[in-house]
mmJSON file of the N, C-alpha and C atoms, coordinates in Angstrom:
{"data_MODEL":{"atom_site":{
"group_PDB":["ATOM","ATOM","ATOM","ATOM","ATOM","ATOM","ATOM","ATOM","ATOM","ATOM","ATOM","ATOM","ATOM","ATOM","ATOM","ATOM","ATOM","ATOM","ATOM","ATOM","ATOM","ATOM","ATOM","ATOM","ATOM","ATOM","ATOM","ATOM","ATOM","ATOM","ATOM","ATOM","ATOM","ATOM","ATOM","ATOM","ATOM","ATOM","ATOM","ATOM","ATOM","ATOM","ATOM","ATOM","ATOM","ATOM","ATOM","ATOM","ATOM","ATOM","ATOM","ATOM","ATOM","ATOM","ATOM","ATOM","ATOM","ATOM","ATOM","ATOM","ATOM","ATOM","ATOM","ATOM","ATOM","ATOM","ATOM","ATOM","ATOM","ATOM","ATOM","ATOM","ATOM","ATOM","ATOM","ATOM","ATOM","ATOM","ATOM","ATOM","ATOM","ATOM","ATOM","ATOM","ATOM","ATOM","ATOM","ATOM","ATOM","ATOM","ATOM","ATOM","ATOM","ATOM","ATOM","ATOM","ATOM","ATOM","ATOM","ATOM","ATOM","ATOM","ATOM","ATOM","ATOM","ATOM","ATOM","ATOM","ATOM","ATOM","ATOM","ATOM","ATOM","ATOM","ATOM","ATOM","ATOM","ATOM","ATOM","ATOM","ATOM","ATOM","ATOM","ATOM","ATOM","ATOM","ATOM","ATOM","ATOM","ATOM","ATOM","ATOM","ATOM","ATOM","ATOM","ATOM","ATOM","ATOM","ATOM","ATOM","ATOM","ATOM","ATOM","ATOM","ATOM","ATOM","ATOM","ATOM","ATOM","ATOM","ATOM","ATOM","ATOM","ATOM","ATOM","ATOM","ATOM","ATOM","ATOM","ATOM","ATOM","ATOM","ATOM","ATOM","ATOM","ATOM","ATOM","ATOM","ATOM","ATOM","ATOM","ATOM","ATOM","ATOM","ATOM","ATOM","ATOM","ATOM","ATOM","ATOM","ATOM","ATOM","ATOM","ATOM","ATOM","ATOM","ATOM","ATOM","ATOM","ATOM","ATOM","ATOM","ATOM","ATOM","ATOM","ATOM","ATOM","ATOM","ATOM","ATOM","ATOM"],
"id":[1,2,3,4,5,6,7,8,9,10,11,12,13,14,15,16,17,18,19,20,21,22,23,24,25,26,27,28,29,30,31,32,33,34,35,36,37,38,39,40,41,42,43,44,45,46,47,48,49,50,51,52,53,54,55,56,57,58,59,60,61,62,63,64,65,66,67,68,69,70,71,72,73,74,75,76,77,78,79,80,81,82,83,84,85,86,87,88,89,90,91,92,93,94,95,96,97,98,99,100,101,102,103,104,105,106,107,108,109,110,111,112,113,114,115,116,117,118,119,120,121,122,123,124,125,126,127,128,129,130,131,132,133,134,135,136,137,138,139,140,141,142,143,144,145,146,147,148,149,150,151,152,153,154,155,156,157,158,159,160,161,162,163,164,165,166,167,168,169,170,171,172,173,174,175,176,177,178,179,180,181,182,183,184,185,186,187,188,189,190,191,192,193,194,195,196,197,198,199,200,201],
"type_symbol":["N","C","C","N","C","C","N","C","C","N","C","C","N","C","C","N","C","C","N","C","C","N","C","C","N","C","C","N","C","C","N","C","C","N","C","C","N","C","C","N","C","C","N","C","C","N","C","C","N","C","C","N","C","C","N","C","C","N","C","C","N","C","C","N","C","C","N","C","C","N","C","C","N","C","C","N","C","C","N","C","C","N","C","C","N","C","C","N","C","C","N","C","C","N","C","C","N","C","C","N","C","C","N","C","C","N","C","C","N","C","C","N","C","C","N","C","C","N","C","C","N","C","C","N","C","C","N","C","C","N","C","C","N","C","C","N","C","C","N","C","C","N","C","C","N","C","C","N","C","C","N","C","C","N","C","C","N","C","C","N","C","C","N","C","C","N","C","C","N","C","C","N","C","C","N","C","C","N","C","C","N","C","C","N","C","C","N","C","C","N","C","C","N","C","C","N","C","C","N","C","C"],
"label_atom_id":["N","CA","C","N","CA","C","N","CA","C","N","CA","C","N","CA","C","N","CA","C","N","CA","C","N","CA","C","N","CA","C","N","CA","C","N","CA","C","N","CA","C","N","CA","C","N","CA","C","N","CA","C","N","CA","C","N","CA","C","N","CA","C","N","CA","C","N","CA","C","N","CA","C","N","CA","C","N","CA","C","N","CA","C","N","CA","C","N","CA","C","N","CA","C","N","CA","C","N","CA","C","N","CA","C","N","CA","C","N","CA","C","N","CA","C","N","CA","C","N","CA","C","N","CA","C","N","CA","C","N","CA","C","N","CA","C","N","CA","C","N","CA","C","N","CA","C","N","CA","C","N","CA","C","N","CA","C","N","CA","C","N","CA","C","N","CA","C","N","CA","C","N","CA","C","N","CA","C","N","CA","C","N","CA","C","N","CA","C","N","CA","C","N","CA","C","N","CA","C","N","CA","C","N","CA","C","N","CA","C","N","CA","C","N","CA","C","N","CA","C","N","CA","C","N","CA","C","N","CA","C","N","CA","C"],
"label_alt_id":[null,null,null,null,null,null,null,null,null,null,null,null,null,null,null,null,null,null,null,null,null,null,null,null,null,null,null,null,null,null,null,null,null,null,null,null,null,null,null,null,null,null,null,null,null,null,null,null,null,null,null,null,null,null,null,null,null,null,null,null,null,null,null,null,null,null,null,null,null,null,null,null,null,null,null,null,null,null,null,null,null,null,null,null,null,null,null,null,null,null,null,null,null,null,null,null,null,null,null,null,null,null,null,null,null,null,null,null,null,null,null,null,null,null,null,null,null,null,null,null,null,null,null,null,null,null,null,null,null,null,null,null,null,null,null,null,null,null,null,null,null,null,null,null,null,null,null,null,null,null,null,null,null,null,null,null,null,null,null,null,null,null,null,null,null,null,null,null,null,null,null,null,null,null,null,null,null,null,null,null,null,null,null,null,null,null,null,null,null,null,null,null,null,null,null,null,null,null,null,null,null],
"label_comp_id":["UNK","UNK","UNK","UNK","UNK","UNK","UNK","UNK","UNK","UNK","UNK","UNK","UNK","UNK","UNK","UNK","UNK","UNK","UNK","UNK","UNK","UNK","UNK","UNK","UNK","UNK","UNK","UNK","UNK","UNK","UNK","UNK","UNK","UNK","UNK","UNK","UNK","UNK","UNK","UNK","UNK","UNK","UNK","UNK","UNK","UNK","UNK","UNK","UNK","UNK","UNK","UNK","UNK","UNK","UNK","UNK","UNK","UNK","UNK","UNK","UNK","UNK","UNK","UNK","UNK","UNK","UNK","UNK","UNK","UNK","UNK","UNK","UNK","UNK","UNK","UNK","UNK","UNK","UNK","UNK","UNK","UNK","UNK","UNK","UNK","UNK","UNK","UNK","UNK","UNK","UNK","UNK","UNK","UNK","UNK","UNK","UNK","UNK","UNK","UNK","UNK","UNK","UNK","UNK","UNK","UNK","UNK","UNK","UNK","UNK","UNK","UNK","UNK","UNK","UNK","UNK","UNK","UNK","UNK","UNK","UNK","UNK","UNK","UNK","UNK","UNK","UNK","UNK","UNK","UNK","UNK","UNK","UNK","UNK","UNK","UNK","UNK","UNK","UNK","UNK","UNK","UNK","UNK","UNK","UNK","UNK","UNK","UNK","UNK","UNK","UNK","UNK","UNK","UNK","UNK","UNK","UNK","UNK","UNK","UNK","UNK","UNK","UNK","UNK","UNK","UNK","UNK","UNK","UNK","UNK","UNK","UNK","UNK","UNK","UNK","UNK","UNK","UNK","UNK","UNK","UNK","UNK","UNK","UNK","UNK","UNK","UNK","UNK","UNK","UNK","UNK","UNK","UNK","UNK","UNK","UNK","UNK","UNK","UNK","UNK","UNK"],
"label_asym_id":["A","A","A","A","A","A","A","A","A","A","A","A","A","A","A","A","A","A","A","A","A","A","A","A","A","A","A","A","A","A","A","A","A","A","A","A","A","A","A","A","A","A","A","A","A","A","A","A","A","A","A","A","A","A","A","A","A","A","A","A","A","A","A","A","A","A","A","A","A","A","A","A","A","A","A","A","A","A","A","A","A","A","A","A","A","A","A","A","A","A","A","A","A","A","A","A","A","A","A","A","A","A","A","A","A","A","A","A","A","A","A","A","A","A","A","A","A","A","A","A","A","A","A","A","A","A","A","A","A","A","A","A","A","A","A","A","A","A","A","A","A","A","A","A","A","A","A","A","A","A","A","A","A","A","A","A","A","A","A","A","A","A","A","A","A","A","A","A","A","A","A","A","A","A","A","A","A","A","A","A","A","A","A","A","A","A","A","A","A","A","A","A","A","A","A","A","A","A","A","A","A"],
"label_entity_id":["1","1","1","1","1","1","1","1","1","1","1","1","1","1","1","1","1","1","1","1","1","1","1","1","1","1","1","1","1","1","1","1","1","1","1","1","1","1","1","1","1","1","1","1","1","1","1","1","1","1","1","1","1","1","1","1","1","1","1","1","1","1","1","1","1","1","1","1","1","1","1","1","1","1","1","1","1","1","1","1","1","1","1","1","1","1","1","1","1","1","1","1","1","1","1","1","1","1","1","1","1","1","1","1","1","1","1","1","1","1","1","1","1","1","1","1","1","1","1","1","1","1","1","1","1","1","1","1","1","1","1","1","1","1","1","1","1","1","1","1","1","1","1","1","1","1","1","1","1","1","1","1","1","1","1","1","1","1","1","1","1","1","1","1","1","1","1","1","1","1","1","1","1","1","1","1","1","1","1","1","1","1","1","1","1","1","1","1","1","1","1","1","1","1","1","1","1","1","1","1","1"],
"label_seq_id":[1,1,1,2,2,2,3,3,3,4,4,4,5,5,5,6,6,6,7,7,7,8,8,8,9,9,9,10,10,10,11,11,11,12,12,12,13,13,13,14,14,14,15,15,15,16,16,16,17,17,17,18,18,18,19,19,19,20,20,20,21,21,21,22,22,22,23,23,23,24,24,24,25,25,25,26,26,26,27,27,27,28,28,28,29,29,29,30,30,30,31,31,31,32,32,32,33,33,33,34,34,34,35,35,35,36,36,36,37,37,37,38,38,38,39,39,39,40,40,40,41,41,41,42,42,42,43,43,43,44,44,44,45,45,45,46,46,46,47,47,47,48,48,48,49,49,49,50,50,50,51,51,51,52,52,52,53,53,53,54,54,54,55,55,55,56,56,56,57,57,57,58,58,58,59,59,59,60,60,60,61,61,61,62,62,62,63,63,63,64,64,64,65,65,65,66,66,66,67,67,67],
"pdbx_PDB_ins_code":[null,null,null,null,null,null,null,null,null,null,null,null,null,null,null,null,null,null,null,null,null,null,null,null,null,null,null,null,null,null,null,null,null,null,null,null,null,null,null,null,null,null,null,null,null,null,null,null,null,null,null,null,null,null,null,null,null,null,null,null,null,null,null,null,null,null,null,null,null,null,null,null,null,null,null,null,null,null,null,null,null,null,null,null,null,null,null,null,null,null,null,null,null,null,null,null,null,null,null,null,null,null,null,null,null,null,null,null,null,null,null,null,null,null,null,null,null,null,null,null,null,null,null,null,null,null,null,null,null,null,null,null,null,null,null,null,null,null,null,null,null,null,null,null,null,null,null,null,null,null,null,null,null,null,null,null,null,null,null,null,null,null,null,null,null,null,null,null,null,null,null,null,null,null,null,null,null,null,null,null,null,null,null,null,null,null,null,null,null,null,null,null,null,null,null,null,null,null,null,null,null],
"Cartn_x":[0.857,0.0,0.901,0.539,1.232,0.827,1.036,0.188,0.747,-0.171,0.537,-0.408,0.368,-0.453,0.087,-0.724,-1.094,-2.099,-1.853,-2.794,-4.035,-3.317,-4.117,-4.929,-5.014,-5.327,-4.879,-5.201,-4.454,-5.047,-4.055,-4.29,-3.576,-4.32,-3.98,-4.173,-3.434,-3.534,-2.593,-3.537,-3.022,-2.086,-0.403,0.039,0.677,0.883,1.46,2.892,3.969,5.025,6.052,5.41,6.4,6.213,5.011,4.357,4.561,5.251,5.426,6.564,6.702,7.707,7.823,9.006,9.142,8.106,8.105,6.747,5.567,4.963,3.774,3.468,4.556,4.927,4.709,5.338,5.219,3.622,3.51,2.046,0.952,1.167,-0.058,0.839,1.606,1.495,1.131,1.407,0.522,-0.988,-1.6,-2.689,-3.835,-2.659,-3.231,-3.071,-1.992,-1.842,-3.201,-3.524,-4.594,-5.821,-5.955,-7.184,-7.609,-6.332,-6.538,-6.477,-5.802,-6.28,-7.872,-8.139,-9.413,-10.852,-10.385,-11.894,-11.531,-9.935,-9.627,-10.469,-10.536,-11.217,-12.92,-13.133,-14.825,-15.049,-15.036,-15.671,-15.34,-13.707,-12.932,-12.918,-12.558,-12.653,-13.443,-15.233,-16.62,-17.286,-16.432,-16.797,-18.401,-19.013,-20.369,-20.932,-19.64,-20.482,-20.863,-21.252,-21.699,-20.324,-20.849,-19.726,-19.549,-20.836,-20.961,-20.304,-19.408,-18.565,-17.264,-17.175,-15.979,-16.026,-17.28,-17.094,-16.464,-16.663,-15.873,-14.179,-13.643,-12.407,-12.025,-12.722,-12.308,-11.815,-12.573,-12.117,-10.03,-9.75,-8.554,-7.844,-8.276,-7.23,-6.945,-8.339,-7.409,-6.568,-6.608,-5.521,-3.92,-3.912,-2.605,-2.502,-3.125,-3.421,-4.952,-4.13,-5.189,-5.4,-6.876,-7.366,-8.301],
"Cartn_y":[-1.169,0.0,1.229,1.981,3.154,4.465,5.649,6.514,8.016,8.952,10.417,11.191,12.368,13.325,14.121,15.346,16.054,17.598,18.822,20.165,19.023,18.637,18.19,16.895,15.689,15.291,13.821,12.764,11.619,10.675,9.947,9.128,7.959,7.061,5.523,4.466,3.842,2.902,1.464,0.384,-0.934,-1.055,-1.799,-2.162,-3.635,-4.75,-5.807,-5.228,-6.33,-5.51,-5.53,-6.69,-7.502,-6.461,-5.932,-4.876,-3.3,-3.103,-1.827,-1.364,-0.171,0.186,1.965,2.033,3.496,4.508,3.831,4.107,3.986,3.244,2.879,4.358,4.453,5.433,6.801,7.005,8.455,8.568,7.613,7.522,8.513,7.443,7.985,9.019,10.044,11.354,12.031,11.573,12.1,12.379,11.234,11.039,12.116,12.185,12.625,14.632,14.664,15.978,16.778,15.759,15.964,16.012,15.036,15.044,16.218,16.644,18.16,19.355,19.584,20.256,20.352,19.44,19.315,19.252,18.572,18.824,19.719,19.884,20.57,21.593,22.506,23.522,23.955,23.15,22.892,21.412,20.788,19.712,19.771,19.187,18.896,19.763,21.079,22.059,22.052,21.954,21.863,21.143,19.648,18.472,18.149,17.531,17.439,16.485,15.188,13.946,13.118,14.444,13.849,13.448,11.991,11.63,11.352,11.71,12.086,12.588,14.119,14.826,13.881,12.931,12.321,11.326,10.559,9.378,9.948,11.039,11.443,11.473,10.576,10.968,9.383,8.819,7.73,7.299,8.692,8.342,8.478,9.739,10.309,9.644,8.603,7.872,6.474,6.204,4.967,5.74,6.918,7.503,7.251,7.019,6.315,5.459,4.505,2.874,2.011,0.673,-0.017,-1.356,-0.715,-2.169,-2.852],
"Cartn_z":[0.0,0.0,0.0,-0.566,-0.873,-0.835,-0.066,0.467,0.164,-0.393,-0.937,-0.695,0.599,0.933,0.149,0.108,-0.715,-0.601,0.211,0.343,1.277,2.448,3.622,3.082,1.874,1.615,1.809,1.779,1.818,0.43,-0.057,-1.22,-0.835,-1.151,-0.778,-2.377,-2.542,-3.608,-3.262,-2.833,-3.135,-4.662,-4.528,-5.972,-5.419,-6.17,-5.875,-6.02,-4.784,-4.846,-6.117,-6.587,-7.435,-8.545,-8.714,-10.452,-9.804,-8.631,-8.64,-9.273,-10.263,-10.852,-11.175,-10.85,-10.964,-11.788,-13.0,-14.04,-13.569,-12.694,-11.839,-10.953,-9.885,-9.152,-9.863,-10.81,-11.239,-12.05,-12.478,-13.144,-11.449,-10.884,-9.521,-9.073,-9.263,-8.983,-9.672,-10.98,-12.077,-12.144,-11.639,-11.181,-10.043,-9.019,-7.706,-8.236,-9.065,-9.25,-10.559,-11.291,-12.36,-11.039,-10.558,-9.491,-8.583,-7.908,-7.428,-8.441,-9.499,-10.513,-10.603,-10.908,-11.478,-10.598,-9.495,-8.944,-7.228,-6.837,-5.116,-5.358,-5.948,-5.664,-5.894,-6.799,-7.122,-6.267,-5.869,-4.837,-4.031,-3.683,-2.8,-1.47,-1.339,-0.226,0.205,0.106,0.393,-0.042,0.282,0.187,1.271,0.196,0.885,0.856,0.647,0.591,-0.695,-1.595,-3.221,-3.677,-4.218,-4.977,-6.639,-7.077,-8.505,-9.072,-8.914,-9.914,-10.048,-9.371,-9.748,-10.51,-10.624,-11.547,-13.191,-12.896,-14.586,-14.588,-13.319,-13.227,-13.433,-13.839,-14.417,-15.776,-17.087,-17.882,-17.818,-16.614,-16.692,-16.165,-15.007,-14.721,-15.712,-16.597,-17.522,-18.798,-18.717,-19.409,-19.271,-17.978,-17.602,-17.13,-16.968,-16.303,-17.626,-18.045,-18.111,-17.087,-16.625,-16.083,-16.45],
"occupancy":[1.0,1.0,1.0,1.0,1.0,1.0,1.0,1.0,1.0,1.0,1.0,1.0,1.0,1.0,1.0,1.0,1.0,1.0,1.0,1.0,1.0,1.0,1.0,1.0,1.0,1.0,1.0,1.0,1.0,1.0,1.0,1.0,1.0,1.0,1.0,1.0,1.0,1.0,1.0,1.0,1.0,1.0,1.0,1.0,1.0,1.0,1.0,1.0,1.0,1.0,1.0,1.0,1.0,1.0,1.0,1.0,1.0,1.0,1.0,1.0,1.0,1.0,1.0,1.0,1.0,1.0,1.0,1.0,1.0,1.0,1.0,1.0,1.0,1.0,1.0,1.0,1.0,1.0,1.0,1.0,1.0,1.0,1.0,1.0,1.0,1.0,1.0,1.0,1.0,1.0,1.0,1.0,1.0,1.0,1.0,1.0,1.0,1.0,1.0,1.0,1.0,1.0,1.0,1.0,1.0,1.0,1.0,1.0,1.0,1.0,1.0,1.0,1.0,1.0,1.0,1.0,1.0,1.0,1.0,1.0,1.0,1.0,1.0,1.0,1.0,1.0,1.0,1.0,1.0,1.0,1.0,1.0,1.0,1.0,1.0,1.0,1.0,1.0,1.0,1.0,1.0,1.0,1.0,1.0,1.0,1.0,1.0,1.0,1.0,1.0,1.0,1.0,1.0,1.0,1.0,1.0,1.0,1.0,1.0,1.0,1.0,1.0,1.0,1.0,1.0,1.0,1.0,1.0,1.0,1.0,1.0,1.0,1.0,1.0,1.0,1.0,1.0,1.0,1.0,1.0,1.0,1.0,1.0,1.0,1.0,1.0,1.0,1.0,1.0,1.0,1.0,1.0,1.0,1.0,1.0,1.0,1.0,1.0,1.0,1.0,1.0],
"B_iso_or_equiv":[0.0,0.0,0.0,0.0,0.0,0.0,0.0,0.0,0.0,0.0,0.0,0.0,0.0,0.0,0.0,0.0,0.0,0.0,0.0,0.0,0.0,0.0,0.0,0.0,0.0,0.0,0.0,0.0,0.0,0.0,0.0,0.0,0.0,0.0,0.0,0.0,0.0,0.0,0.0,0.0,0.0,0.0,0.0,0.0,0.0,0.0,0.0,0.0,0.0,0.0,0.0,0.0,0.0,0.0,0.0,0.0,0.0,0.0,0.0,0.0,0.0,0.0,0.0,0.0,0.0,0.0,0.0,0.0,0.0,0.0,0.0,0.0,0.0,0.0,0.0,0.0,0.0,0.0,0.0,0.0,0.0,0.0,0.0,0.0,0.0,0.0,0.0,0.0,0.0,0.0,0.0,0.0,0.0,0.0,0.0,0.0,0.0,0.0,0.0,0.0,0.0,0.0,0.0,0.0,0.0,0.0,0.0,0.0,0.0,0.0,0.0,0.0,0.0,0.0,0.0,0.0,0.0,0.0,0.0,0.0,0.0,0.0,0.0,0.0,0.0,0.0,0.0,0.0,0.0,0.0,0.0,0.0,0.0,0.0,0.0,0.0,0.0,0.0,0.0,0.0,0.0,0.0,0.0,0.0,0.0,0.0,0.0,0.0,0.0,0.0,0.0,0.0,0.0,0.0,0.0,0.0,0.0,0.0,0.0,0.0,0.0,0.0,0.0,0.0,0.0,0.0,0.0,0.0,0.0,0.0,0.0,0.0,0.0,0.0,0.0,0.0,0.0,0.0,0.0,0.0,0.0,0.0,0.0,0.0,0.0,0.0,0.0,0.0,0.0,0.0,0.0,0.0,0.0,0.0,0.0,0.0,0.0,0.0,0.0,0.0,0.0],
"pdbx_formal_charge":[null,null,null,null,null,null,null,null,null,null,null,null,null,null,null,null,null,null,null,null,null,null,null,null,null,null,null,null,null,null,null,null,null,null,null,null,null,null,null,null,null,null,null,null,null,null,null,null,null,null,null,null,null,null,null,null,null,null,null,null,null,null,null,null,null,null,null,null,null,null,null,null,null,null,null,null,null,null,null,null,null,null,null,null,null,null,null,null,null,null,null,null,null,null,null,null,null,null,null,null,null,null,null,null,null,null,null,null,null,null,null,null,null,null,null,null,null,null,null,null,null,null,null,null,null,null,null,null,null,null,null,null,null,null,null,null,null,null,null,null,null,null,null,null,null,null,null,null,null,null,null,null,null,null,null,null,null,null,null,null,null,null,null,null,null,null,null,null,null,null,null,null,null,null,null,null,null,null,null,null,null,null,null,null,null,null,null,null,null,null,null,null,null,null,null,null,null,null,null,null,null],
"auth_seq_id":[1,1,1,2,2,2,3,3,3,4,4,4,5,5,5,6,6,6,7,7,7,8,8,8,9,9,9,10,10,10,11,11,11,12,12,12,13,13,13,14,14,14,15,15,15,16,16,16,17,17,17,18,18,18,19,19,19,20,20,20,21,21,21,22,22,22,23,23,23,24,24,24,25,25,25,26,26,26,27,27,27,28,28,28,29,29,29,30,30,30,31,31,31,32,32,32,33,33,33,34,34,34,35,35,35,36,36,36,37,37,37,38,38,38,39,39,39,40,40,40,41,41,41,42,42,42,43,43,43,44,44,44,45,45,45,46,46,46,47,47,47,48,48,48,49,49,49,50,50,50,51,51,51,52,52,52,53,53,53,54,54,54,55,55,55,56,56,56,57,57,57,58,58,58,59,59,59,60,60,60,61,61,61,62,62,62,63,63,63,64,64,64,65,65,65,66,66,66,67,67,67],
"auth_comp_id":["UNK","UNK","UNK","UNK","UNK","UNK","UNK","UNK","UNK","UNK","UNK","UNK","UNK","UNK","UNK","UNK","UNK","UNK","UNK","UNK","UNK","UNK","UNK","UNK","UNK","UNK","UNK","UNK","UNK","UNK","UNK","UNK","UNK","UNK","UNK","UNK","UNK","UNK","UNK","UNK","UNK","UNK","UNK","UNK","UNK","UNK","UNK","UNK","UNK","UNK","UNK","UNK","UNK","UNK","UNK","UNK","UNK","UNK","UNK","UNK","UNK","UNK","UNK","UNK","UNK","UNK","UNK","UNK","UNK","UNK","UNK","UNK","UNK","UNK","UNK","UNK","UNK","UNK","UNK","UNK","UNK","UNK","UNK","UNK","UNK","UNK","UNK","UNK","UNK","UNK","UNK","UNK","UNK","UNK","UNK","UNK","UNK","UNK","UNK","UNK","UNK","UNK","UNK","UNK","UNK","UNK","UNK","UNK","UNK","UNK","UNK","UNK","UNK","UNK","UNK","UNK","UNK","UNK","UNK","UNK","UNK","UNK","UNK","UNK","UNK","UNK","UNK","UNK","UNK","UNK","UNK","UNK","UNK","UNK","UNK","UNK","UNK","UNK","UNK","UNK","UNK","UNK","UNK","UNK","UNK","UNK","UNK","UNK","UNK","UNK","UNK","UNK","UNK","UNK","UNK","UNK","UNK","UNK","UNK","UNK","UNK","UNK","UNK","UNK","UNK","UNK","UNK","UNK","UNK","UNK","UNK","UNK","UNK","UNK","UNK","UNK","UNK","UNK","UNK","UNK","UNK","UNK","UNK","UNK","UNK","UNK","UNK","UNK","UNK","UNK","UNK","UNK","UNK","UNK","UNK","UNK","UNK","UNK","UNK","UNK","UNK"],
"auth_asym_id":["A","A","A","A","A","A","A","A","A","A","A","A","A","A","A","A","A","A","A","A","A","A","A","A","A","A","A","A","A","A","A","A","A","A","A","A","A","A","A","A","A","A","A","A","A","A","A","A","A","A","A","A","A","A","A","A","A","A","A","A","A","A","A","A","A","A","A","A","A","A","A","A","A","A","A","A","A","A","A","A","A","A","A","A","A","A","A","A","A","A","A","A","A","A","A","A","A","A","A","A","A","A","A","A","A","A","A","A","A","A","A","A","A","A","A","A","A","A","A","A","A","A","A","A","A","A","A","A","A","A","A","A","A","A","A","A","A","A","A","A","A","A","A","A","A","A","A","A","A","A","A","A","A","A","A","A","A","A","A","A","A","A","A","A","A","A","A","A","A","A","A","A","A","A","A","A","A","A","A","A","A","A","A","A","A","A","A","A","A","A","A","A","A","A","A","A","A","A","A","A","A"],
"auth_atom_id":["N","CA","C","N","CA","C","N","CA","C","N","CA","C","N","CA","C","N","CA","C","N","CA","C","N","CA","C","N","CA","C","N","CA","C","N","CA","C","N","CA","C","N","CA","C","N","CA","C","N","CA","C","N","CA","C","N","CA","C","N","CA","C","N","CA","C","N","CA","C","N","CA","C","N","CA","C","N","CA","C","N","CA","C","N","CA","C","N","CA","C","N","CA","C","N","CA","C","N","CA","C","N","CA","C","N","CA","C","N","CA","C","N","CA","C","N","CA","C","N","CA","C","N","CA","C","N","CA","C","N","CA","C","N","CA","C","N","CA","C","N","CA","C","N","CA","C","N","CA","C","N","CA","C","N","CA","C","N","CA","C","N","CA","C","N","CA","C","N","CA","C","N","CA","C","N","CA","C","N","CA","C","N","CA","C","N","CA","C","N","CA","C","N","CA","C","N","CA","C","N","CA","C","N","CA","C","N","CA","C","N","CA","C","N","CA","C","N","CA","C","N","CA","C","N","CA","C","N","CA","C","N","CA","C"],
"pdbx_PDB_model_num":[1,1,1,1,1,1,1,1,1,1,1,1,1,1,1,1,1,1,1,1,1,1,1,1,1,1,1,1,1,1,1,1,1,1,1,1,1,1,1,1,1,1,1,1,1,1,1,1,1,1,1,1,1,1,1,1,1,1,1,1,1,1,1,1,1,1,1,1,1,1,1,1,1,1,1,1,1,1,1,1,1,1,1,1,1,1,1,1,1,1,1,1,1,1,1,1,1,1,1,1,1,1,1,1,1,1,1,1,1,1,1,1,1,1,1,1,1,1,1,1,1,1,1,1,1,1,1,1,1,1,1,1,1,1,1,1,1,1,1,1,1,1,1,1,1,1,1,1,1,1,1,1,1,1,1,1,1,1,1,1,1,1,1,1,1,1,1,1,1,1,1,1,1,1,1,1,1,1,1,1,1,1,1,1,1,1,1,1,1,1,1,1,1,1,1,1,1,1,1,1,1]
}}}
């Protein structure tokens, strides 16, 4: 498990140890940094529970991960 705070935030992502790779790694900062771009200041700060505006953050994360 692998964990990246972030402007008071915490991010957690399970990786097997054997498939973690530097490329893996920089991918999910990549990740966590598009994520606060995009929704810290319209959801995130006055977070209210709804978790709708994010399912659109799925197309962005298989942008850099296929699962």
């Amino acid at each position: 498990m692998f964990f990246k705070t972030k402007d008071n935030l915490i991010f957690s992502y399970i990786l097997e140890k054997h498939k973690c790779s530097e490329n893996i790694e920089k991918c999910m900062e990549l990740v966590v940094d598009r994520f606060l771009n995009t929704y810290y200041n319209s959801h995130v700060v006055e977070f209210k529970g709804d978790l709708s505006p994010f399912h659109k953050f799925e197309e962005a994360f298989n942008h850099y991960f296929e699962i």
